[in-house]
DRENDO-1510 file (C-alpha; in Angstrom, 1 decimal, always signed):
<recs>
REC; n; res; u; v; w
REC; 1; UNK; +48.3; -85.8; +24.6 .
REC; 2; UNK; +49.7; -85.4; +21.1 .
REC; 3; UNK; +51.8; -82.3; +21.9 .
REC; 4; UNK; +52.9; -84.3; +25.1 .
REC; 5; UNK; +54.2; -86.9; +23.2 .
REC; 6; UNK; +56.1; -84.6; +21.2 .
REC; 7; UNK; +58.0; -83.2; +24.0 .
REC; 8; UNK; +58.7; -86.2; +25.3 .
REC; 9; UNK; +60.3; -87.4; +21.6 .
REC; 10; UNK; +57.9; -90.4; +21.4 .
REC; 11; UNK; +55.8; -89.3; +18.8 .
REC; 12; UNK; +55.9; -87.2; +15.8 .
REC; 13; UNK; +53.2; -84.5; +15.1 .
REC; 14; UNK; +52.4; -82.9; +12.4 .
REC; 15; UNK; +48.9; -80.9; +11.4 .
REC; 16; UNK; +49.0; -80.4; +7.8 .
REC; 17; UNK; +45.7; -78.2; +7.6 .
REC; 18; UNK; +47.6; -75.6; +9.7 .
REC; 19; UNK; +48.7; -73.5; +6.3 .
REC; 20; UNK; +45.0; -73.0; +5.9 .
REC; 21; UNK; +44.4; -71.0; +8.8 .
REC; 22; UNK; +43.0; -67.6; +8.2 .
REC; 23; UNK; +44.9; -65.4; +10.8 .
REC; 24; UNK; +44.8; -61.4; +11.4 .
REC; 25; UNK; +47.8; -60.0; +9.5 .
REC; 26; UNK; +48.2; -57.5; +12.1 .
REC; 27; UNK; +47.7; -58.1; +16.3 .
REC; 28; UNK; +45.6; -61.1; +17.0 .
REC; 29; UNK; +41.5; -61.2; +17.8 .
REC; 30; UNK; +38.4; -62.0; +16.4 .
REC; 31; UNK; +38.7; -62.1; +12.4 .
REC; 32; UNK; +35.8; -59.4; +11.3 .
REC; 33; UNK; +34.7; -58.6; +7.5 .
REC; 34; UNK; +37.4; -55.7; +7.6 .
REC; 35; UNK; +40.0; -57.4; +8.9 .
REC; 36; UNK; +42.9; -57.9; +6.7 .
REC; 37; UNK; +44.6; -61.3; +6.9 .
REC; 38; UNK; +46.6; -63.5; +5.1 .
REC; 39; UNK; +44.3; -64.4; +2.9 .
REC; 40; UNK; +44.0; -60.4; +2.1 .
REC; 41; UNK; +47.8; -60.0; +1.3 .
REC; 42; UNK; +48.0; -62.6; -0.8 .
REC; 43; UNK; +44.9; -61.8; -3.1 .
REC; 44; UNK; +46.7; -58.4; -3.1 .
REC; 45; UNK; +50.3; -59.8; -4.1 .
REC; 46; UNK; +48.3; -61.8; -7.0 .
REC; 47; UNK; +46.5; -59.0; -7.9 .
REC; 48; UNK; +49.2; -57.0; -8.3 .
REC; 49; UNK; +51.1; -60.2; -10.2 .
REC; 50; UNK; +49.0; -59.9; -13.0 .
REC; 51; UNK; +49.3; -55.9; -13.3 .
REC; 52; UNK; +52.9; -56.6; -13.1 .
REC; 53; UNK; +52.4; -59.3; -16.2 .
REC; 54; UNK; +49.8; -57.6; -18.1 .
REC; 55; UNK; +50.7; -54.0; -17.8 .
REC; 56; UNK; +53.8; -52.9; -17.2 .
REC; 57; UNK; +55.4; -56.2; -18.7 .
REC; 58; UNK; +54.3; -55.2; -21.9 .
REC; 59; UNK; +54.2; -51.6; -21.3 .
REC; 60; UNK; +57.3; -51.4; -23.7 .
REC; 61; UNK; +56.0; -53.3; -26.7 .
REC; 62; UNK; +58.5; -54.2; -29.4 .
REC; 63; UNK; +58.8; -56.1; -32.2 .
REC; 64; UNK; +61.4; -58.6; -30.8 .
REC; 65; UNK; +59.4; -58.9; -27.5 .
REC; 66; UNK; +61.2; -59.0; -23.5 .
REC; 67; UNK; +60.9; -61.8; -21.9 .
REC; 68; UNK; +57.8; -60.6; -19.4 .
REC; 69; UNK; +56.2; -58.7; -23.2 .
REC; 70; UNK; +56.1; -63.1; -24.2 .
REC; 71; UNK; +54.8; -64.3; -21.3 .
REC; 72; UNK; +52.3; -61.7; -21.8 .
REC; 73; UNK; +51.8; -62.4; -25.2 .
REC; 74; UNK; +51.3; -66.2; -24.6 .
REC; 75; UNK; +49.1; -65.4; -21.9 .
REC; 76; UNK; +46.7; -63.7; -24.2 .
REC; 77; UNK; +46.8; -65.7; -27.2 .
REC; 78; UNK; +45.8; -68.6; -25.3 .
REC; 79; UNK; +42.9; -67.4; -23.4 .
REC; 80; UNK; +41.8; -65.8; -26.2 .
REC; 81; UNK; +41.8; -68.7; -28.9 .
REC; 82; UNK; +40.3; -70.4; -25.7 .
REC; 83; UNK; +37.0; -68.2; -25.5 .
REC; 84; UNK; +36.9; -68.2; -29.5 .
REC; 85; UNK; +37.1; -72.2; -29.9 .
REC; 86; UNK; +35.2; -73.2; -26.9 .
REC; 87; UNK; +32.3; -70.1; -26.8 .
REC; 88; UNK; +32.3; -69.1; -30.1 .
REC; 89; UNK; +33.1; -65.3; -31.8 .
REC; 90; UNK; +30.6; -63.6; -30.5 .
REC; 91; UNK; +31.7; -64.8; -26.9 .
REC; 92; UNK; +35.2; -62.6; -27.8 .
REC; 93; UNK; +33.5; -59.6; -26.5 .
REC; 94; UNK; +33.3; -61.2; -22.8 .
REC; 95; UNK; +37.1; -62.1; -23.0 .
REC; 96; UNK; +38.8; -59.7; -20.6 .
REC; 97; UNK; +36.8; -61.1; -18.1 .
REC; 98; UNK; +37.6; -64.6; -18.5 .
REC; 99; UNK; +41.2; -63.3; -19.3 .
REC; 100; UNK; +41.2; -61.4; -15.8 .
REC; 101; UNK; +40.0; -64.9; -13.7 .
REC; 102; UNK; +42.4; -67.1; -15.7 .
REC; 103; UNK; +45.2; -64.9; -14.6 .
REC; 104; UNK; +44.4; -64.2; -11.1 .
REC; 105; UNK; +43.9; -67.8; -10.3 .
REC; 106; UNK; +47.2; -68.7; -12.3 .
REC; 107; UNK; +48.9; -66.3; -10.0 .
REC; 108; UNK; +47.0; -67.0; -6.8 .
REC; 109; UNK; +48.0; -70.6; -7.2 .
REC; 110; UNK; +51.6; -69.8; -8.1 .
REC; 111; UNK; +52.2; -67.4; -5.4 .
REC; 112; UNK; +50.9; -70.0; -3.0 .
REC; 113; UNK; +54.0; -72.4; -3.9 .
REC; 114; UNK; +56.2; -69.8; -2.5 .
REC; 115; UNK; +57.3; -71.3; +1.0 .
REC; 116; UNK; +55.7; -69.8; +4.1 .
REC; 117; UNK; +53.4; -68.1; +1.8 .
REC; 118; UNK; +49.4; -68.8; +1.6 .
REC; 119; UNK; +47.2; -70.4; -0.9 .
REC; 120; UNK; +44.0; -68.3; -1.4 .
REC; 121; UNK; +42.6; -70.3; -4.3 .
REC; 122; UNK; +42.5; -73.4; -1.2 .
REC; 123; UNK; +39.5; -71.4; +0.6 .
REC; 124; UNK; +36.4; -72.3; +0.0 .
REC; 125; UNK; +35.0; -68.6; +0.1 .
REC; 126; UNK; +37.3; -67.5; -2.6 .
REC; 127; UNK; +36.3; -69.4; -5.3 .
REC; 128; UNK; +33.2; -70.1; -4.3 .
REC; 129; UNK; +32.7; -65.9; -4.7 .
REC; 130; UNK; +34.1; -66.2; -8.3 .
REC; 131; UNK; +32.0; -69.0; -8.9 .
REC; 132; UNK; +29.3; -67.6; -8.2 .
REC; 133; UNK; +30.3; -64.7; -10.0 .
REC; 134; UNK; +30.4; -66.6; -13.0 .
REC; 135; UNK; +26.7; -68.4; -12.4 .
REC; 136; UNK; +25.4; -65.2; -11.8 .
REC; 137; UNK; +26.4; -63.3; -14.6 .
REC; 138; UNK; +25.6; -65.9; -17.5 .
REC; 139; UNK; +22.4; -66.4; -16.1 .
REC; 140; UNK; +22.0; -62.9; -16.6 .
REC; 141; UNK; +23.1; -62.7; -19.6 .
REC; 142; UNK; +21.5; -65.4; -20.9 .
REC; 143; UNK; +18.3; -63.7; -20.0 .
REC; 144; UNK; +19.4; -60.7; -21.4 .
REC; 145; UNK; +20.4; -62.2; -24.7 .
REC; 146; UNK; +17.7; -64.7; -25.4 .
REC; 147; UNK; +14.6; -63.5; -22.8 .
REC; 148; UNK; +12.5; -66.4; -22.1 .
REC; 149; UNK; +13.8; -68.6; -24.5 .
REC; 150; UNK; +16.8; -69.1; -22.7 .
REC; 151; UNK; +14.9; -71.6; -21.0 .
REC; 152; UNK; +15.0; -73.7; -24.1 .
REC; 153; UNK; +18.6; -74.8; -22.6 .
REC; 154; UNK; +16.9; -77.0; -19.7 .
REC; 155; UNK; +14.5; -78.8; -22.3 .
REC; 156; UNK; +16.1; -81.4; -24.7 .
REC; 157; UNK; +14.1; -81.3; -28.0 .
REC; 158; UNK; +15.8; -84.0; -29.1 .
REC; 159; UNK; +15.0; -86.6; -26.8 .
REC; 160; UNK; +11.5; -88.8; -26.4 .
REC; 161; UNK; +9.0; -86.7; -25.4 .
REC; 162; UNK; +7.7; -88.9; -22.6 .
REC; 163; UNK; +11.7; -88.5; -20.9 .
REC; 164; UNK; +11.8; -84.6; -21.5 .
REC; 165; UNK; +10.1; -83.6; -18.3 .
REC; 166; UNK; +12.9; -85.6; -16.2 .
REC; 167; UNK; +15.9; -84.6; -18.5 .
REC; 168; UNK; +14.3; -80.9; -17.8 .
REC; 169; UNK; +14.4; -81.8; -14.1 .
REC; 170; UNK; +18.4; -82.9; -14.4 .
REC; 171; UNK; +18.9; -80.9; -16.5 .
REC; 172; UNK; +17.8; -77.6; -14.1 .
REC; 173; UNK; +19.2; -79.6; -10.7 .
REC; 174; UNK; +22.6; -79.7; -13.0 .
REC; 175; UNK; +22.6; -75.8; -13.7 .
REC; 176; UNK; +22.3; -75.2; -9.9 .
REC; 177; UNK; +24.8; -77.7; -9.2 .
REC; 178; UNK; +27.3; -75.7; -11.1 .
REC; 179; UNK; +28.6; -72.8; -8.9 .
REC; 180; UNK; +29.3; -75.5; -6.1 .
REC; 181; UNK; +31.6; -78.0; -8.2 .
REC; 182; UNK; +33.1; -74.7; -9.9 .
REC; 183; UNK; +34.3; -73.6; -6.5 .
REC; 184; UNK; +34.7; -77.3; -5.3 .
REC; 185; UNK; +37.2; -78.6; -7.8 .
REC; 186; UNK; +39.8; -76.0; -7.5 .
REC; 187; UNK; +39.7; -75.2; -3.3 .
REC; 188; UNK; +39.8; -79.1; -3.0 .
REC; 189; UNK; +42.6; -79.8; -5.6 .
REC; 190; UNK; +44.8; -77.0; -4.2 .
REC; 191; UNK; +44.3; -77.8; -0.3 .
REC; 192; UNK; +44.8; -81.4; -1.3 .
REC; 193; UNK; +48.0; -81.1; -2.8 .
REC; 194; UNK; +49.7; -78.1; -0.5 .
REC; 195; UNK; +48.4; -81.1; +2.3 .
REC; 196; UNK; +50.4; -83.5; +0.6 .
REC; 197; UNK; +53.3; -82.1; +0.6 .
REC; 198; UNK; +52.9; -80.4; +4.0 .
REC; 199; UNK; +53.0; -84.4; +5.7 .
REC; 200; UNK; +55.9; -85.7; +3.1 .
REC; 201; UNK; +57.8; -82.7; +4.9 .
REC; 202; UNK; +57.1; -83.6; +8.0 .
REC; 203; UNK; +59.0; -86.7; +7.8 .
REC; 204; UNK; +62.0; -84.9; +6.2 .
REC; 205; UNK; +63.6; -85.0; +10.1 .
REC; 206; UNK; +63.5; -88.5; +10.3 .
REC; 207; UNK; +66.9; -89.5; +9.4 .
REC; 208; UNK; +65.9; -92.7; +8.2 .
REC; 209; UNK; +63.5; -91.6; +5.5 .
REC; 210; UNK; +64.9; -88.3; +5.1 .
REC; 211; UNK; +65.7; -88.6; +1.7 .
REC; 212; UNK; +62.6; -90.3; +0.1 .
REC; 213; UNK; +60.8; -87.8; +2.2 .
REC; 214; UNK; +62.4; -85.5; +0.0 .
REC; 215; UNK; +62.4; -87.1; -3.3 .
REC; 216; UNK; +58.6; -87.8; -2.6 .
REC; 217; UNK; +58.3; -83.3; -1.9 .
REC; 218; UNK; +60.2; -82.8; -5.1 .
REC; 219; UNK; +58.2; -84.7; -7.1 .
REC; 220; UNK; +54.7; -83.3; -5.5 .
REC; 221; UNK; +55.8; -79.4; -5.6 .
REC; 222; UNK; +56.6; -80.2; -9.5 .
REC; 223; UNK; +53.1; -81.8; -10.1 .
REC; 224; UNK; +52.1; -79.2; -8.0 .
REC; 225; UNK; +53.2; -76.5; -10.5 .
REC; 226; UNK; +51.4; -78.7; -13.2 .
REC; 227; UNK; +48.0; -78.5; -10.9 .
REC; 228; UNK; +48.2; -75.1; -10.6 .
REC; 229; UNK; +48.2; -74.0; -14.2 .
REC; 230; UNK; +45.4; -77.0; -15.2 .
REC; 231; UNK; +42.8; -76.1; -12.5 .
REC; 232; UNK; +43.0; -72.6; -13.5 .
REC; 233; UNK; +42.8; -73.6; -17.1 .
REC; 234; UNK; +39.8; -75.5; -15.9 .
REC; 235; UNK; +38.3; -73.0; -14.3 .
REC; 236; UNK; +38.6; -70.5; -17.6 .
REC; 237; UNK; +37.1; -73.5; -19.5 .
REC; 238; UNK; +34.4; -73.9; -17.9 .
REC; 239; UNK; +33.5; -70.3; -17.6 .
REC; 240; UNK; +34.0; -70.2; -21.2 .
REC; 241; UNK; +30.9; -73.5; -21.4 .
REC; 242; UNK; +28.9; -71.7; -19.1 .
REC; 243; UNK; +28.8; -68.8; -21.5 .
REC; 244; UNK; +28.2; -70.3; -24.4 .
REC; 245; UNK; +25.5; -72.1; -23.2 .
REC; 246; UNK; +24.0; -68.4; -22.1 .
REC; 247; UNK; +24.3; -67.7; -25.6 .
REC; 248; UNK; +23.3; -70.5; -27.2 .
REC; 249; UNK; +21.1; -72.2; -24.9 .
REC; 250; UNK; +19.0; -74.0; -27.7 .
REC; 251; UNK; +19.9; -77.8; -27.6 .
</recs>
């Protein structure tokens, strides 16, 4: 009914979740685990972003750095002091990986502001996978590090003895609970907005509103730019939380 309408020119219709379909890159078919899509290309463009960044942009290192030798620079500085402030110095040893999801998800969410281009940091199963990455591997390590004591993190010494066994129980539900708002907060804060501005556009061909439609997309895709560096910021923070906690888990 809604497509008839269209035709007709008595309706306007717009689906702003359509940017989030996964589709074969080549042919068309069932999507398989070997299939390469869109969301396939554009993981490879942002991996290949940050190789561009990281490697050869500061493959010529000199004292009065190139413009892509700063960026570079800044890039690492940051995440670094980062990891240092927020894990501690003995968490520096575990930077590259934090340093290698802070920059993919920086350029994953950049890349996606590109018109007619797609968004992989907006699907679910792509950060849930690096979420999960991230449980899985301080709960290692925290194992690995401190052996059974590591369990000391779900039991608050500090507290009343009669509320510890329920703070233990939070406390482990919380822990658990972690991998699902890690993924959560970024796919939902990068569909919402790249929604957003998908349905201000759509009312750019309406003469009549055409130009607050287009103030209104201005000022999203800028805020936009802003969401794209905090989540991944948020992202590397929380990693870098995670794994203190793995190695300092006594409260």
């Amino acid at each position: 009914m809604a497509s008839e309408a269209h035709s007709e020119g008595t309706g306007l219709v717009f689906h702003p979740m359509d940017q989030f379909i996964v589709k074969p890159l080549f042919g068309e078919g069932q999507i398989e685990w070997y299939t390469i899509t869109n969301v396939t290309l554009w993981m490879a463009l942002a991996v290949v972003a940050v190789v561009v960044i990281l490697v050869f942009g500061t493959s010529r290192r000199a004292i009065v750095p190139s413009r892509s030798q700063s960026i570079g620079e800044l890039a690492y500085g940051f995440v670094y002091k980062m990891v240092e402030d927020v894990a501690g110095k003995d968490a520096v040893g575990y930077f590259p990986y934090i340093m290698t999801l802070f920059m993919f998800i920086v350029c994953a969410n950049f890349l996606g502001l590109i018109p007619m281009s797609f968004t992989t940091t907006s699907h679910i199963a792509v950060t849930a996978v690096m979420a999960m990455a991230v449980f899985l591997a301080v709960t290692i390590l925290g194992f690995v590090k401190n052996g059974m004591s590591f369990l000391s993190l779900f039991w608050i010494s500090s507290a009343p003895l009669a509320l510890r066994p329920i703070l233990a129980l939070i406390e482990v539900i919380s822990y658990f609970v972690r991998p699902v708002s890690h993924s959560i907060r970024l796919a939902g804060n990068m569909m919402a907005g790249h929604a957003v501005i998908k349905v201000f556009a759509a009312f750019a061909g309406v003469a009549v509103i055409a130009p607050l439609s287009v103030l209104a997309i201005t000022a999203i895709y800028a805020l936009e730019m802003l969401v794209s560096f905090i989540q991944a910021y948020v992202f590397a923070i929380l990693t870098c939380v995670y794994l203190k906690d793995a190695l300092h888990p006594h409260h």
